[in-house]
C-alpha positions in Angstrom: 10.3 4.7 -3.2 10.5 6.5 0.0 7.0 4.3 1.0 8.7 1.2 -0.2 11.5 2.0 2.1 9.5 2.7 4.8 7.4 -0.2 4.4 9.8 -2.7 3.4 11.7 -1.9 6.3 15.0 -1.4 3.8 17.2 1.9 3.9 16.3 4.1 0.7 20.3 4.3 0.3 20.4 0.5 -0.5 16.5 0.4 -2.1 16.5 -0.6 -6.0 13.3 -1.4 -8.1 14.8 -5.1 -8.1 15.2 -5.1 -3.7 11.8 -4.0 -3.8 10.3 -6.9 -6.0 12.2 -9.3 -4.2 11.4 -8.3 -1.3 7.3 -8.0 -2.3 7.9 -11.4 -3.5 9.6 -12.8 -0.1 5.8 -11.1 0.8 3.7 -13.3 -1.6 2.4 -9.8 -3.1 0.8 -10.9 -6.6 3.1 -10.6 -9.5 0.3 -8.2 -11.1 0.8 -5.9 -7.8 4.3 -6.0 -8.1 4.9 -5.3 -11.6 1.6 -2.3 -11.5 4.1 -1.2 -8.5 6.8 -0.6 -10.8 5.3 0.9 -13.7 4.1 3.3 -11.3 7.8 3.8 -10.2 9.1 3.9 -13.8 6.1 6.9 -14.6 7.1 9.1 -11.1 10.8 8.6 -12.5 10.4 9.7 -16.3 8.0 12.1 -14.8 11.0 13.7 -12.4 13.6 13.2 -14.8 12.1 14.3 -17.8 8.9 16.8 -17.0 8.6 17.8 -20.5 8.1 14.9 -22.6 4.6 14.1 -23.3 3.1 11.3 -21.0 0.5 11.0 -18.6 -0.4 13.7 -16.3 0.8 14.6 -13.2 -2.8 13.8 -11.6 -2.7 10.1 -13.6 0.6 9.4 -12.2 -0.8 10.3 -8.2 -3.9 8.6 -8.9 -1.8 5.4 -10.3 0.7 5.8 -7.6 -2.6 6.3 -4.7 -4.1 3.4 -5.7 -0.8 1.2 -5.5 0.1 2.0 -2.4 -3.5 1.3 -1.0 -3.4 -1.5 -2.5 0.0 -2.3 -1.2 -1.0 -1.7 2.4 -3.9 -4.1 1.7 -1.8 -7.0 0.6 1.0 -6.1 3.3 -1.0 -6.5 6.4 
């Protein structure tokens, strides 16, 4: 999220998953960007909120969450 704010140009207080999308939308990012974007968020939160349930792995969720945002900076330039 903190990327999203940063790039996005909107404060973290007043980011949400929907602000984001909108906003990536307002960007003509592809719909298959944006929603891989937040299935990457949704895994980093169950992964921070809940570290013990069985999921992926720490080193899937950075590789999925690496490969959106270079993909993201990609589409954003």
């Amino acid at each position: 999220m903190g990327y999203l704010s940063d790039k996005l140009q909107i404060q973290l207080s007043e980011l949400t998953k929907d602000s984001a999308s909108a906003t990536l939308v307002q960007k003509k990012i592809s719909d298959d960007l944006i929603i891989t974007c937040m299935k990457a968020i949704d895994r980093c939160e169950f992964a921070r909120y809940a570290p013990s349930a069985p999921g992926l792995s720490q080193e899937e969720i950075y590789t999925t969450a690496a490969d959106v945002i270079a993909k993201l900076e990609g589409a954003l330039k």
